[in-house]
C-alpha positions in Angstrom: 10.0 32.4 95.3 11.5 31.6 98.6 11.5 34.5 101.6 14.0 37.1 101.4 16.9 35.9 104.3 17.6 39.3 105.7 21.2 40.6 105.1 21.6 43.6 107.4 21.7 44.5 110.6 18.7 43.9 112.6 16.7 45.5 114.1 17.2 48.0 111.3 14.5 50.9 112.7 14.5 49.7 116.7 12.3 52.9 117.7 9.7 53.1 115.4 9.3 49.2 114.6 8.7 46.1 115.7 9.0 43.2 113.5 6.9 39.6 114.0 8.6 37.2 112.9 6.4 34.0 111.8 7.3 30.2 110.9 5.0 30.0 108.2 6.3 32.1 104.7 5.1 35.5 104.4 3.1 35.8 107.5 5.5 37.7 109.2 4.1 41.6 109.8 5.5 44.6 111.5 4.2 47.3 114.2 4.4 50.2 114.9 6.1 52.1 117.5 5.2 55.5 117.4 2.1 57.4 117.0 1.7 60.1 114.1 -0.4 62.9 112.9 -2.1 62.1 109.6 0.9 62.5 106.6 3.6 62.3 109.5 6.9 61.2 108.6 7.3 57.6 109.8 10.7 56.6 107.9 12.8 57.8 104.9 14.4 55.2 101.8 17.6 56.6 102.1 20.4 55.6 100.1 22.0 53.6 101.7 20.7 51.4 103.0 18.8 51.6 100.0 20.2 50.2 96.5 18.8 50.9 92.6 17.8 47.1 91.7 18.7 46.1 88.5 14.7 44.3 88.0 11.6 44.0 90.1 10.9 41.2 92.5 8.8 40.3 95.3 11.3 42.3 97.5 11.3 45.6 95.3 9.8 48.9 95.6 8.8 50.6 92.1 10.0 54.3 92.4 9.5 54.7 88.3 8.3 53.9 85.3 11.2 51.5 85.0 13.2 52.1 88.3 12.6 49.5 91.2 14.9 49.8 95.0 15.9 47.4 97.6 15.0 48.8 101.2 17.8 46.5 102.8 16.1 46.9 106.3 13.2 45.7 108.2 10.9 48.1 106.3 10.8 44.7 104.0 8.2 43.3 106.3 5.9 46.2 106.1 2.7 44.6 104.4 0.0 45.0 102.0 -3.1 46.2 103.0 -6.5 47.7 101.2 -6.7 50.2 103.9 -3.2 50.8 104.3 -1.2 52.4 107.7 1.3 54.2 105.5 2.0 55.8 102.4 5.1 55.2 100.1 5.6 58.4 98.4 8.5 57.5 96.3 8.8 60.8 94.6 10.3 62.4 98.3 11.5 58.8 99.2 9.5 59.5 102.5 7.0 56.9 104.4 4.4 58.9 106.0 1.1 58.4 107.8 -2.4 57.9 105.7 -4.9 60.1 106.2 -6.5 58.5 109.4 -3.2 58.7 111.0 -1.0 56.1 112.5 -1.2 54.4 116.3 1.2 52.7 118.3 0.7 49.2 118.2 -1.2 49.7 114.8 0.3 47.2 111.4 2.4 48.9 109.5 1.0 48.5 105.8 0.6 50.1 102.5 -1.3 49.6 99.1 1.4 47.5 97.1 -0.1 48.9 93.7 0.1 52.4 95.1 4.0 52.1 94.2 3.7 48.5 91.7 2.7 48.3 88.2 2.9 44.8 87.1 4.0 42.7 90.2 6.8 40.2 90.2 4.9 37.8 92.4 0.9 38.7 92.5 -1.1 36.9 95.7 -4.6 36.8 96.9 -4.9 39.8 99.4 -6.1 38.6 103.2 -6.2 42.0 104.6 -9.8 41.2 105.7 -10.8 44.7 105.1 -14.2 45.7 103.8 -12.6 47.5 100.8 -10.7 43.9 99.8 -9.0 44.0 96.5 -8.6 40.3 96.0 -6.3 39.3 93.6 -3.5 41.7 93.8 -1.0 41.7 91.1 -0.1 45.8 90.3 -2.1 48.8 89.2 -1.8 47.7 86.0 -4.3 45.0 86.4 -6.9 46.7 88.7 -10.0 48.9 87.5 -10.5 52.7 88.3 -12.9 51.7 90.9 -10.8 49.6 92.2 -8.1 52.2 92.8 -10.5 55.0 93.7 -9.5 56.2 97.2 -6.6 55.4 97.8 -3.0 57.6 97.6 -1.1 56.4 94.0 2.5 57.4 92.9 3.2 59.8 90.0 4.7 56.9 88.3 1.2 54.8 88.0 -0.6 57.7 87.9 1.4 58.2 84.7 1.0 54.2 83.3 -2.8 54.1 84.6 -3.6 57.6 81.5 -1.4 55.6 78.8 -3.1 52.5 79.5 -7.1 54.6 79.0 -5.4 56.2 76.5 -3.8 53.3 74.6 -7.3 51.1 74.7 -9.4 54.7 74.0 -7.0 54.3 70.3 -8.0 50.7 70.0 -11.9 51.2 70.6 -11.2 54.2 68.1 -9.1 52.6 65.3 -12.3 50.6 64.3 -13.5 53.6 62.4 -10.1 54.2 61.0 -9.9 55.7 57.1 -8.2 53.3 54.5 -4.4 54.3 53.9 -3.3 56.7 57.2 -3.9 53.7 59.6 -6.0 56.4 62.1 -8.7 58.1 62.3 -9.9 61.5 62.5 -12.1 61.2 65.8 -8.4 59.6 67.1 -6.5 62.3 66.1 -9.0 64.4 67.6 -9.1 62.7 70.5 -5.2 62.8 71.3 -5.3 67.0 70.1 -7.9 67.7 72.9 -6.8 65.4 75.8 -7.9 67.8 79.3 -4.1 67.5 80.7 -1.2 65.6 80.2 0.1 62.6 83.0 2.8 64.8 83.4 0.4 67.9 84.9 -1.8 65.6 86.3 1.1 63.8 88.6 2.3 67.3 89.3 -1.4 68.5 90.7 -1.5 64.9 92.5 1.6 65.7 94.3 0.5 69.1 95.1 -2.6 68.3 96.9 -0.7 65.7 98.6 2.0 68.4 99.9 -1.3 70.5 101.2 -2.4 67.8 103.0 0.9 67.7 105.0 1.0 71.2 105.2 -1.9 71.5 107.0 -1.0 68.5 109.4 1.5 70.2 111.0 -0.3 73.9 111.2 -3.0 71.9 113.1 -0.3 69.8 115.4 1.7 73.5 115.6 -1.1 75.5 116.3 -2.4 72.4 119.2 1.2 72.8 120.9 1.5 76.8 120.7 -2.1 76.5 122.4 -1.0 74.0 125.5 2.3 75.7 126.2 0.3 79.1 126.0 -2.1 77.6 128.7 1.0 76.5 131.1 2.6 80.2 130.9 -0.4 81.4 131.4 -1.4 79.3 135.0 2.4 80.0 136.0 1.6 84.1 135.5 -1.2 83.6 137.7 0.4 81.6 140.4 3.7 83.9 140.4 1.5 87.1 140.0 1.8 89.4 143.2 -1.7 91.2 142.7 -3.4 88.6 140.6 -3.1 90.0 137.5 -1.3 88.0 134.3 2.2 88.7 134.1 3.7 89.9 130.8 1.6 91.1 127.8 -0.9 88.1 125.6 -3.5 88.6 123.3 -6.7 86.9 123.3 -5.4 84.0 122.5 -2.9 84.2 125.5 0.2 83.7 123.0 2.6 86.8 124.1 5.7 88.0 121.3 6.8 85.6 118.5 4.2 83.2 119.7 1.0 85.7 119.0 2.4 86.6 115.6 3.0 82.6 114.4 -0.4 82.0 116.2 -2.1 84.7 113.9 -0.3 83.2 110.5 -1.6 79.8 111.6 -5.6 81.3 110.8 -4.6 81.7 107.1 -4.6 78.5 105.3 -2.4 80.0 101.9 -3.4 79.0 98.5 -4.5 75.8 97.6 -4.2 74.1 94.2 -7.5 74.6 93.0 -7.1 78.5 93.7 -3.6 78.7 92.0 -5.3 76.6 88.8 -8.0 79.6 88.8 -10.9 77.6 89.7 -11.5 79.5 93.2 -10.4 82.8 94.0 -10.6 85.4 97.0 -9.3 85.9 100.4 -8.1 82.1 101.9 -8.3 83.4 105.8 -10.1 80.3 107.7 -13.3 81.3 108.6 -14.2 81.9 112.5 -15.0 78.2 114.5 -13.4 76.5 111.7 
């Protein structure tokens, strides 16, 4: 299948990337612009430019189980990568920063099977990263180990326990008692499953959210801190008898700033507390 010849207006994202063009097919890559906190928003799919396509292709990003989108914009020539740049959250329609964060200057690329079940066009990954796939060709086709560590939709998170489950029945239909086509250990089996794919995308997406949540209480809680430090070396330059000017706590945040300070120290429940597996006071301990 022949490269995609772009259709819109380019550059489509002029101040966050910047697309390489190459000769040779599917070489060409993009970088980054900007610099973000780990989970920072990089880019949203809106729609438009975005567009429901009516089947997958090279060009496609799977958002479902049987829902695939054109990005119509440079954020085409964002590439695959073992140890991606970026996450394709498809539930929020959001591109964010992985967990190491993203640099200027640094590829923009993301885990194809993170979004992709069963790939239009599979190809033999080049990342060059220690944690190489190989052959990639959709979550589908890769083992748990293969997949462990890295950030997957709800969608294949969904596919991946049908598939266990669907080849769990097979293993278990040897044993299967003449007449009812299953057997007892399978209905068993089904009766006492820990959760379904449902809950278990719902819990994925919730640790995700805490993760981003607790980005930005750090990146807050960095800026309240430096622009606490400049009013407080303008007091002391402006100060008549040396003393600090106005009223701060230890902290040196003064007002609004000293009570938003004070909520950034208590973290809020996590998803392992709400599911009743931790419990007591969530304030973050001193040093932490």
């Amino acid at each position: 299948m022949a490269p995609l010849t772009p259709h819109w207006n380019r550059p489509s994202h002029p101040d966050i990337q910047d697309v390489i063009i190459n000769e040779h097919e599917f070489t060409s890559k993009s970088l980054s612009k900007i610099s973000l906190p780990p989970f920072g928003l990089y880019a949203k799919m809106d729609f438009p430019p975005c567009t429901s396509a009516s089947a997958a292709t090279y060009a496609t990003v799977q958002c479902g189980r049987d829902k695939h989108l054109n990005l119509n914009s440079d954020l085409l020539y964002i590439n695959h990568s073992c140890e991606p740049s970026l996450i394709f959250d498809t539930a929020s329609l959001n591109i964010i920063a992985g967990p190491n964060g993203l640099q200027a200057g640094e590829e923009l690329t993301f885990f194809y099977p993170s979004t992709e079940w069963d790939m239009a066009q599979p190809f033999n990954c080049l990342c060059g990263k220690p944690t190489c796939r190989g052959r990639i060709s959709g979550a589908k086709d890769m083992t748990k180990a293969q997949l462990e560590g890295v950030w997957l939709n709800g969608h294949i998170l969904e596919l991946l326990d049908e598939q266990e489950s669907t080849h769990g029945n097979v293993d278990l239909g040897k044993e299967t008692e003449p007449g009812n086509g299953r057997s007892t250990e399978d209905s068993l089996t089904k009766d006492v499953l820990p959760e379904d794919a449902t809950a278990q995308a719902l819990k994925e997406a919730l640790k995700h959210a805490e993760k981003v949540v607790e980005a930005a209480r750090v990146a807050l809680k960095s800026y309240l801190e430096s622009a606490a430090l400049i009013t407080l070396k303008g007091g002391e330059s402006h100060s008549n008898n040396g003393a600090l000017t106005g009223e701060t706590n230890a902290n040196g945040f003064s007002g609004a700033d000293a009570t938003l300070a004070t909520g950034l120290k208590r973290r809020g429940v996590t998803s392992r507390e709400l599911s009743g597996e931790m419990g007591g006071d969530t304030i973050v301990a001193p040093g932490s």
